[in-house]
TORTORTOR-696706 format. One line per field, with one value per residue (C-alpha): x, y, z; chain; residue number from 1. Coordinates in steps of 0.05 Angstrom, whole numbers. Layout:
# residues N
px <- [X | ...];
py <- [Y | ...];
pz <- [Z | ...];
c <- [A | ...];
k <- [NUM | ...];
END
This chain:
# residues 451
px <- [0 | 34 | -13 | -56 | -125 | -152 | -220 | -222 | -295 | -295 | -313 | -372 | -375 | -373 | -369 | -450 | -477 | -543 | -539 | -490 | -539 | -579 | -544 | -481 | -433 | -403 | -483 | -509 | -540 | -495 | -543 | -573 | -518 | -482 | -420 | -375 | -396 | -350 | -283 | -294 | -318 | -256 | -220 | -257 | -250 | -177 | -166 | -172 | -202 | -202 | -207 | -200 | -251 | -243 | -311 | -361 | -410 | -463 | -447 | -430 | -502 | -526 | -477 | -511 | -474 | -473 | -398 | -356 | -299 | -290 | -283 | -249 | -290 | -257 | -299 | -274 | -315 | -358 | -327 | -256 | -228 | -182 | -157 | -137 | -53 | -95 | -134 | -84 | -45 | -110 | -99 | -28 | -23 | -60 | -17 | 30 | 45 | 56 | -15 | -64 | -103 | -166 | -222 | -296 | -317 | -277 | -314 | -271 | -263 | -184 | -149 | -115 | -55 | -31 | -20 | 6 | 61 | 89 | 97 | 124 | 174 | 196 | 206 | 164 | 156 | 90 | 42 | -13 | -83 | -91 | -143 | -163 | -201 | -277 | -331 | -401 | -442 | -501 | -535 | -533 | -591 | -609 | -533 | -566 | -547 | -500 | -419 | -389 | -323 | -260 | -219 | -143 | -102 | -50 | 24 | 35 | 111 | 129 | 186 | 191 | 158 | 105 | 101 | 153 | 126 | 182 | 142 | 74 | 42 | -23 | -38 | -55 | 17 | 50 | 58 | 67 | 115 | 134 | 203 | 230 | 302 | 366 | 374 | 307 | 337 | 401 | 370 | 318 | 327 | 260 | 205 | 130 | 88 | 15 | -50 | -126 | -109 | -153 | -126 | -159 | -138 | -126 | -45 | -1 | 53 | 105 | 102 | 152 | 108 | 62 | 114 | 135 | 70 | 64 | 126 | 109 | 42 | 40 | 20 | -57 | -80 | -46 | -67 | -44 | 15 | 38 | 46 | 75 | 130 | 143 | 153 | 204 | 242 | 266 | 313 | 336 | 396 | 380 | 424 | 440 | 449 | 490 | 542 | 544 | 513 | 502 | 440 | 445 | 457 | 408 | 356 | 379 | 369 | 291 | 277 | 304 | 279 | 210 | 220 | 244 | 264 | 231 | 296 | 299 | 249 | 271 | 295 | 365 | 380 | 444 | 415 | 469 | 516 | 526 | 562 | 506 | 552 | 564 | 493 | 474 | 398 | 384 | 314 | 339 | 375 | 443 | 434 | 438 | 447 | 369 | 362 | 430 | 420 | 431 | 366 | 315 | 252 | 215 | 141 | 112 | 36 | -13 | -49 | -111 | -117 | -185 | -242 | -280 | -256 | -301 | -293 | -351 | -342 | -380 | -461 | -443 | -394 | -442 | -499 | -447 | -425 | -498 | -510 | -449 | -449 | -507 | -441 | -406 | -455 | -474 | -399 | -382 | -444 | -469 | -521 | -562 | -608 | -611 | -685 | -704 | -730 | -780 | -800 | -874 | -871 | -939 | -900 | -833 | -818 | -818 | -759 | -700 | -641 | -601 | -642 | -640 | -697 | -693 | -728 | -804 | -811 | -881 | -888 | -960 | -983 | -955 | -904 | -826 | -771 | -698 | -631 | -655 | -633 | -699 | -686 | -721 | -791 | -822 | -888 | -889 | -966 | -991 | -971 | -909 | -847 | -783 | -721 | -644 | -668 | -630 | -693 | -674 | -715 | -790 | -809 | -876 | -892 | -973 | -1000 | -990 | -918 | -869 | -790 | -728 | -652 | -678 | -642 | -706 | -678 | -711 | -785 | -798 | -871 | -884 | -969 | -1010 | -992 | -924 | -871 | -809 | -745 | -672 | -683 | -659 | -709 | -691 | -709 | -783 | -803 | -878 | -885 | -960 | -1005 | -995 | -933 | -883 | -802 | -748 | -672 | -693 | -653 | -726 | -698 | -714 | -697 | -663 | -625 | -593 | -520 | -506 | -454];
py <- [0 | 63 | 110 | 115 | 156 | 209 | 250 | 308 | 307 | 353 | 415 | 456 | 497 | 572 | 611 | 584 | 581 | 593 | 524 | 482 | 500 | 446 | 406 | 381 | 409 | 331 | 327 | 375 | 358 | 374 | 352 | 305 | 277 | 295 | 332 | 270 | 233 | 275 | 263 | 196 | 185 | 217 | 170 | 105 | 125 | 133 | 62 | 62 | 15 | 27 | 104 | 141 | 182 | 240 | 256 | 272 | 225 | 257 | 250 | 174 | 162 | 203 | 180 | 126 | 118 | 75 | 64 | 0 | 36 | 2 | 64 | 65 | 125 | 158 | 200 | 266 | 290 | 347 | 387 | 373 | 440 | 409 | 426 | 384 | 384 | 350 | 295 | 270 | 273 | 235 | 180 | 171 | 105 | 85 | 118 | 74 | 97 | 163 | 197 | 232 | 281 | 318 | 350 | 341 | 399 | 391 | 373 | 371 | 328 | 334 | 276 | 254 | 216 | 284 | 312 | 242 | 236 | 306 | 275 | 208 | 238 | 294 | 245 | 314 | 322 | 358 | 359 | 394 | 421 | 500 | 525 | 589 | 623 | 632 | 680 | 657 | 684 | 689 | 732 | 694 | 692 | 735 | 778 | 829 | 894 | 857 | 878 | 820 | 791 | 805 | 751 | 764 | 744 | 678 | 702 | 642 | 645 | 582 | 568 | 583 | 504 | 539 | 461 | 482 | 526 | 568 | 617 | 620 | 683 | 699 | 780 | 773 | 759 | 807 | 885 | 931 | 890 | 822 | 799 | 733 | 702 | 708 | 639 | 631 | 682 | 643 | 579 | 604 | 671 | 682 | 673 | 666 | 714 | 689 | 704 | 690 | 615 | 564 | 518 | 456 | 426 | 366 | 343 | 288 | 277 | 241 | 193 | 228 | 288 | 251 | 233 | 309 | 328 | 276 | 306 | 379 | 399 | 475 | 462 | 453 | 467 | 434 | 496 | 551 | 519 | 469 | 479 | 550 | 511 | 455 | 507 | 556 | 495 | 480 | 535 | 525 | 476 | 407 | 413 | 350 | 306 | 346 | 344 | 265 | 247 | 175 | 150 | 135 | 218 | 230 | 181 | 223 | 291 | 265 | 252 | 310 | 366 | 390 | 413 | 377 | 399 | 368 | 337 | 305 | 256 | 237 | 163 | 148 | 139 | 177 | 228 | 280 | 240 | 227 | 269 | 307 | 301 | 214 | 204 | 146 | 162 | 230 | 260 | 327 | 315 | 321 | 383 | 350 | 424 | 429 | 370 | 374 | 442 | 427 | 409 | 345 | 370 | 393 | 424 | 424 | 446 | 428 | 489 | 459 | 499 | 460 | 423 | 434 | 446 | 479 | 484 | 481 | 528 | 590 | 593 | 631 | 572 | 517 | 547 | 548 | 480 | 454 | 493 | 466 | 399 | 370 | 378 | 327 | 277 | 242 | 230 | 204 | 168 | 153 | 101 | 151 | 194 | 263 | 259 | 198 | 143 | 142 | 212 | 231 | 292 | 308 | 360 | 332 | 384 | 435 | 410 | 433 | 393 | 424 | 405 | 346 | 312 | 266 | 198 | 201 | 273 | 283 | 352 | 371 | 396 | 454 | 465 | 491 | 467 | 509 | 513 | 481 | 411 | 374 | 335 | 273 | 258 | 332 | 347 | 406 | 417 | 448 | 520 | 524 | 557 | 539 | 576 | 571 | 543 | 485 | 450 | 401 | 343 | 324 | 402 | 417 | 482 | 485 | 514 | 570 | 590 | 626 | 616 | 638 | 640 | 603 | 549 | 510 | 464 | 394 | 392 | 463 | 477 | 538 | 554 | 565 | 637 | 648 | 692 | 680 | 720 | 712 | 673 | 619 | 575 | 535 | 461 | 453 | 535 | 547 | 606 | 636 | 631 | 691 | 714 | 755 | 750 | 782 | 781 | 738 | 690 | 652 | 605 | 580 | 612 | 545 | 544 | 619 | 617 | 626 | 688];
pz <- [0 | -19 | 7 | 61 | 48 | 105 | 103 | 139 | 170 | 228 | 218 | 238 | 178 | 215 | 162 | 135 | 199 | 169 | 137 | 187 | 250 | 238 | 185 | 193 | 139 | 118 | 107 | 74 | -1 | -54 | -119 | -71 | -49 | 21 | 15 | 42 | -19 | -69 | -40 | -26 | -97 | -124 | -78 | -106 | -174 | -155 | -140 | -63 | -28 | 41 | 78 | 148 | 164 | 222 | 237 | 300 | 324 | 305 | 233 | 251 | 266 | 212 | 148 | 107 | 48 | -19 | -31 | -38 | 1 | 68 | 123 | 176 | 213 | 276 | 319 | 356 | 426 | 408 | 449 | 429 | 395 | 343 | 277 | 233 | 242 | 313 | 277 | 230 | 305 | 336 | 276 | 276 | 302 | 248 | 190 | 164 | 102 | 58 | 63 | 18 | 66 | 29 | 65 | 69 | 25 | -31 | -103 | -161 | -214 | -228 | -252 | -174 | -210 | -225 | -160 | -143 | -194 | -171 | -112 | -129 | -186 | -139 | -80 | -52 | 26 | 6 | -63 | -62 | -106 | -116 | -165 | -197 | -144 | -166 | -138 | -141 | -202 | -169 | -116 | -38 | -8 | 54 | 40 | 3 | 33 | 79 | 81 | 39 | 88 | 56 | 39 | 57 | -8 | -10 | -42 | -69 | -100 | -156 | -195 | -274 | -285 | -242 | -193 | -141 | -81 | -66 | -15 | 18 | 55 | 78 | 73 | 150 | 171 | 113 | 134 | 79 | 29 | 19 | 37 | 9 | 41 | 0 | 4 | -44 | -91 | -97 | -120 | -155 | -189 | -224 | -184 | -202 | -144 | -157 | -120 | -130 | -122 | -81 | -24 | -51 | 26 | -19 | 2 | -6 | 56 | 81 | 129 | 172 | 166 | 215 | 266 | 273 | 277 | 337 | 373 | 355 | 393 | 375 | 310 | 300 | 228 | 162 | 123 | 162 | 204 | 179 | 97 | 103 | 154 | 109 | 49 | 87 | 107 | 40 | 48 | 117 | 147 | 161 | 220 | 262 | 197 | 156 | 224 | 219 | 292 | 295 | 306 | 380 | 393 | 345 | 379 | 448 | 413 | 396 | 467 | 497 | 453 | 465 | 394 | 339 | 274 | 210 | 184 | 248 | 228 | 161 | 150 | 141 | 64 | 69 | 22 | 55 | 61 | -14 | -70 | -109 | -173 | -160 | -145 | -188 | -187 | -220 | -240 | -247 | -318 | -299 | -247 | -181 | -150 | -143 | -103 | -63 | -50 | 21 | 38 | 22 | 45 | -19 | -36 | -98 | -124 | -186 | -206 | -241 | -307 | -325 | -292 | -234 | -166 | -113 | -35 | -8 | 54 | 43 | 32 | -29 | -51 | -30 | -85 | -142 | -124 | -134 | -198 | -227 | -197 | -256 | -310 | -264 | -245 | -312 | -307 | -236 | -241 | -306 | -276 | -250 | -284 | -260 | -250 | -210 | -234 | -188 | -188 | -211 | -249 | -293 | -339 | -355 | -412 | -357 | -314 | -340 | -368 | -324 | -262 | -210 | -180 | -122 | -109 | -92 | -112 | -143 | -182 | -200 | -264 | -301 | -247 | -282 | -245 | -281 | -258 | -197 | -146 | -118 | -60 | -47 | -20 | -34 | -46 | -110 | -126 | -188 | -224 | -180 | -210 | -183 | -219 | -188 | -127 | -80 | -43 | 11 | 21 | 48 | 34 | 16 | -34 | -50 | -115 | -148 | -99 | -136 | -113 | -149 | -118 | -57 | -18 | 26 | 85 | 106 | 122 | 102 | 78 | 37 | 37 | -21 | -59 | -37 | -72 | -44 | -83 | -57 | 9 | 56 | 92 | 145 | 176 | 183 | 179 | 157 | 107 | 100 | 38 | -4 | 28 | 4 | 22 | -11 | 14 | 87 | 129 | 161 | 214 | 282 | 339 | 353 | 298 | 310 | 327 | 385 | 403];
c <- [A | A | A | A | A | A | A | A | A | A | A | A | A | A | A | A | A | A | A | A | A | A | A | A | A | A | A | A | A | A | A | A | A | A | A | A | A | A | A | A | A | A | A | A | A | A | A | A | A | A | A | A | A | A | A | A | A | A | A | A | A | A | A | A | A | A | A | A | A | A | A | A | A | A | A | A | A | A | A | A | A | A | A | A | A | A | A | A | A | A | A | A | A | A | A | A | A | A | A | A | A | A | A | A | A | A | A | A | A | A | A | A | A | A | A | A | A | A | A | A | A | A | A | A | A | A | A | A | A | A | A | A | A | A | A | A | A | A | A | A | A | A | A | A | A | A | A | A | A | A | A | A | A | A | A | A | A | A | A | A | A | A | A | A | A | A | A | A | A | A | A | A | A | A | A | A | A | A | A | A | A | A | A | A | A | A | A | A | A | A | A | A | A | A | A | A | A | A | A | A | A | A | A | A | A | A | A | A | A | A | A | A | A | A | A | A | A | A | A | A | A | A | A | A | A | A | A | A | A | A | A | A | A | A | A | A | A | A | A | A | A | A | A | A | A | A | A | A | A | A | A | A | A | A | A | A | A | A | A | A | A | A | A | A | A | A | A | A | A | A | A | A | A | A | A | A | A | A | A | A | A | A | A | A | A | A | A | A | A | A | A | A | A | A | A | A | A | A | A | A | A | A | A | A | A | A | A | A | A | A | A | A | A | A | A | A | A | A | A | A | A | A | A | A | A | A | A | A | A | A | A | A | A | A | A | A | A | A | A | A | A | A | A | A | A | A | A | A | A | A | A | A | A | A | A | A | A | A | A | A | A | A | A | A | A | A | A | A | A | A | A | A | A | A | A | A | A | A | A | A | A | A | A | A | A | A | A | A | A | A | A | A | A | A | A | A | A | A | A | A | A | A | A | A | A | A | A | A | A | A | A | A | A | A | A | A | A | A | A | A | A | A | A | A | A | A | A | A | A | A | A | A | A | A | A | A | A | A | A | A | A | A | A | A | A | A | A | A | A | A | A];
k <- [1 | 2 | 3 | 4 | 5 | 6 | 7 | 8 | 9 | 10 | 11 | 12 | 13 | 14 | 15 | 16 | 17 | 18 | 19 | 20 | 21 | 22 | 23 | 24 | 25 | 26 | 27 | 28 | 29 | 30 | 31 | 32 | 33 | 34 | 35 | 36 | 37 | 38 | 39 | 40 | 41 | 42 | 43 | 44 | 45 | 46 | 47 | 48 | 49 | 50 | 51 | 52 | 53 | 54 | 55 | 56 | 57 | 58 | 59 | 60 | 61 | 62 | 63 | 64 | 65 | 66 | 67 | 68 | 69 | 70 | 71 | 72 | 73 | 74 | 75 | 76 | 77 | 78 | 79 | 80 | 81 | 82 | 83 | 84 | 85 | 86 | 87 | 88 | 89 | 90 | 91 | 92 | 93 | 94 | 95 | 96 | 97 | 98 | 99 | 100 | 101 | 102 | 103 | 104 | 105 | 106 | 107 | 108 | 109 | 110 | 111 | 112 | 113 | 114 | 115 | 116 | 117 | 118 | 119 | 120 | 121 | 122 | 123 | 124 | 125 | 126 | 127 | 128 | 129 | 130 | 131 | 132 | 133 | 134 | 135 | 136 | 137 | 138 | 139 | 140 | 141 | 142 | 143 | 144 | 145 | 146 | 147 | 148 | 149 | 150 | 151 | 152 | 153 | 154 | 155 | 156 | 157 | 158 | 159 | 160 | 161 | 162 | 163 | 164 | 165 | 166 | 167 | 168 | 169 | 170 | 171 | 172 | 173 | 174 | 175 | 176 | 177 | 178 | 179 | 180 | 181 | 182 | 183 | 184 | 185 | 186 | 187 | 188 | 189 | 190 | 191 | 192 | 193 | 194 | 195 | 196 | 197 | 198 | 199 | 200 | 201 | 202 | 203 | 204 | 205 | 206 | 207 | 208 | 209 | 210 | 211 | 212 | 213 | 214 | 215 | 216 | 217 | 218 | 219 | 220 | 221 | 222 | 223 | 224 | 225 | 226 | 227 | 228 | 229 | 230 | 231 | 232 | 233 | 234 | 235 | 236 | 237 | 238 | 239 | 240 | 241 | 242 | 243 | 244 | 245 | 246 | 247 | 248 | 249 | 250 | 251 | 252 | 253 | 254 | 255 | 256 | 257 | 258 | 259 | 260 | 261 | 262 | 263 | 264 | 265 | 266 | 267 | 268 | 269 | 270 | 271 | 272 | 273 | 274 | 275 | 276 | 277 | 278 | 279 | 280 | 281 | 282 | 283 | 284 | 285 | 286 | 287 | 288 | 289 | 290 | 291 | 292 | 293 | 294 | 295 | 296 | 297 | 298 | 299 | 300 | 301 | 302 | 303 | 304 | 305 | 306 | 307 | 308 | 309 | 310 | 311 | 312 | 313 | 314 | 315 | 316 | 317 | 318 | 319 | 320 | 321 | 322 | 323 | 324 | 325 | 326 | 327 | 328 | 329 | 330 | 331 | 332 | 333 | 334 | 335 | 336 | 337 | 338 | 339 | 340 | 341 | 342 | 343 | 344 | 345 | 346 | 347 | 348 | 349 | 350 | 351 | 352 | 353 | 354 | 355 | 356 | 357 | 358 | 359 | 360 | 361 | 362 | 363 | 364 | 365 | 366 | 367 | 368 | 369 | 370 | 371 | 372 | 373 | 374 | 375 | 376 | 377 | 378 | 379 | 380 | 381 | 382 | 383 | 384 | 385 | 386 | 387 | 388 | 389 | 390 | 391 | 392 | 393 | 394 | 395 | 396 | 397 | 398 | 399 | 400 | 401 | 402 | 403 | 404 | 405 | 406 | 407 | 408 | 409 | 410 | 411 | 412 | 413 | 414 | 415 | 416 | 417 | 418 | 419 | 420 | 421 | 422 | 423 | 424 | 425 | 426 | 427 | 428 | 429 | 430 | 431 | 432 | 433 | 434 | 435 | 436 | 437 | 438 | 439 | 440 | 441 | 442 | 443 | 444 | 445 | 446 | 447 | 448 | 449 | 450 | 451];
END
């Protein structure tokens, strides 16, 4: 086995509140599927066979899944506070191999050999997935006059071949000008500064990666700790091994630090002990400079260029995923039709090709479903139009109702008459016959965050 899979499943989704109150964000219907179900497809399409899943128990209980994948599902308390630098921590006795890490929210359809073979050819500590960043095209429901969150930028600095990462900065830790080391400059004279790129959170690691992380506490997130320390590392001294200790003193040196270097972890192949111009394996046609350059731990990144690639993390993101996820269905699964088979649906020249309804939906007569994701088990009655809308499933909408740029939660039941324009509905609310809502968050008191 030369990797080891890992689903990031922990997360409460903060930043869509509005949604993850009452749904948990590993859960919540992506074209009638739950969110889980797109990495772990890309996985099984991949070849894998078996998976670790970091998760909570309540999406344990809840997670019902049609997959031939055999997980391995680890639950974290509720009321553990852990990123996930601490999960793959939590699961280290269980890593045994180099690992693929990818998180819960991420849909994309990129070919996952590529990432892997920059890793494999590069004998890379790190690979990773960036992507063109993307704003949604449409309006979000109930953000309408709202101040839109800023994002703070990613530097992200690549080599001319544009696959090494050379230099990674959030704007939050930059002041007024970036400032990259000498000892960069010196290897690699031209460098590439890009931003607007996605963090897929879709990264291949070293094994040893795993055991620093175990000795090295402090660090809690992959994304925000530990990549940008893997990356400025490449350009640091692997101290203790380039001075020759033998492995006894190193084996002391690992037991009394508190904390250990990266290089500390590495395995002994003698890498620095060898003469960059002898070495009899070379994948650097002839220059063994780049890879002798003092230093073995390496970071490279595939900038997808085409396909889809969304991370489902904002309430914004989560609507574009499910108006773009009907292009990628027919192809991850070709068996299913995108209106179900055992949907009833009186006008079926009125749903749009570009539409998904789930099973045991029944649509009543001269109701026009565009642009729109059906859940399963709802109850559309007659004259209903239903344009760019996600609706969640068991909701009820009566005749005549009128809905366009709506997401609906479970159980919902919109009354007779309704006109509902750029809204989000949550579990189980009851709207009024003949009412009118434009630009509304409608939710439980229950379902509120709680500040």
């Amino acid at each position: 086995m030369e990797f080891q899979a890992v689903v990031m499943a922990v997360g409460g989704g903060s930043r869509m509140m509005d949604l993850t109150s009452s749904i948990p964000k590993a859960l919540l219907p992506v074209g009638n599927k739950p969110l889980i179900w797109y990495p772990l497809n890309l996985l099984e399409q991949a070849g894998f066979e078996e998976v670790i899943v970091v998760t909570t128990k309540e999406v344990q209980k809840m997670l019902n899944l049609e997959t031939k994948l055999k997980l391995d599902i680890v639950c974290i308390a509720d009321e553990a506070d852990m990123g996930t630098a601490d999960s793959l921590r939590h699961i280290h006795q269980k890593i045994k191999t180099d690992v693929l890490v990818l998180s819960c929210d991420l849909i994309t359809n990129v070919a996952l050999h590529e990432v892997v073979d920059l890793f494999r050819a590069h004998d890379a500590t790190l690979a990773m997935l960036m992507k063109k960043a993307c704003e949604p095209t449409e309006p979000v429901p109930g953000q309408k006059g709202k101040k839109k969150l800023v994002e703070q930028r990613d530097f992200i600095g690549v080599d001319s071949t544009g696959k090494r990462l050379l230099f990674m900065a959030n704007e939050a830790d930059l002041d007024e000008e970036i400032i990259i080391k000498r000892s960069i400059l010196q290897k690699h004279s031209r460098m590439h500064i890009r931003t607007g790129l996605m963090d897929a959170h879709l990264y291949c690691l070293k094994k040893y990666v795993i055991d620093f992380l175990v000795e090295n506490r402090s660090f809690t997130s992959i994304r925000s700790e530990l990549i940008p320390y893997l990356v400025r590392k490449q350009f640091s001294s692997p101290g203790p091994l380039q001075q020759g200790q033998g492995n006894k003193e190193q084996d002391e040196k690992k037991k009394d630090q508190k904390s250990l270097d990266i290089y500390t972890f590495m395995k002994d192949d003698n890498l620095f002990d060898l003469d960059a111009d002898n070495y009899w394996w070379n994948n650097h046609r002839g220059d063994m400079n780049e890879i002798f350059h003092g230093r073995k731990v390496c970071c490279y990144v595939h900038i997808m260029k085409e396909r889809l690639c969304y991370r489902v993390n904002t309430l914004g993101q989560y609507i574009e995923a499910n108006r773009q996820v009907p292009k990628m269905l027919p192809i991850l699964c070709p068996e299913e039709p995108l209106v179900h088979s055992t949907a009833q649906i009186m006008d079926k020249y009125l749903v749009g090709s570009d539409s998904i309804v789930g099973a045991s939906t029944q649509c009543g007569e001269k109701t026009a479903i565009k642009h729109s994701v059906i859940g399963s088990a709802c109850m559309i009655k007659d004259k209903v139009k239903i344009t760019n809308c996600i609706i969640m499933n068991s909701v009820r909408i009566e005749e005549g109702c009128n809905l366009q740029n709506c997401v609906v939660c479970h159980n919902a039941v919109i009354e007779k008459g309704a006109d509902i324009k750029d809204c989000l509905i949550g579990n189980s609310q009851h709207l009024e016959p003949k009412s009118k809502h434009i630009n509304e968050v409608i939710m439980g008191t229950e379902q509120l965050m709680e500040i």
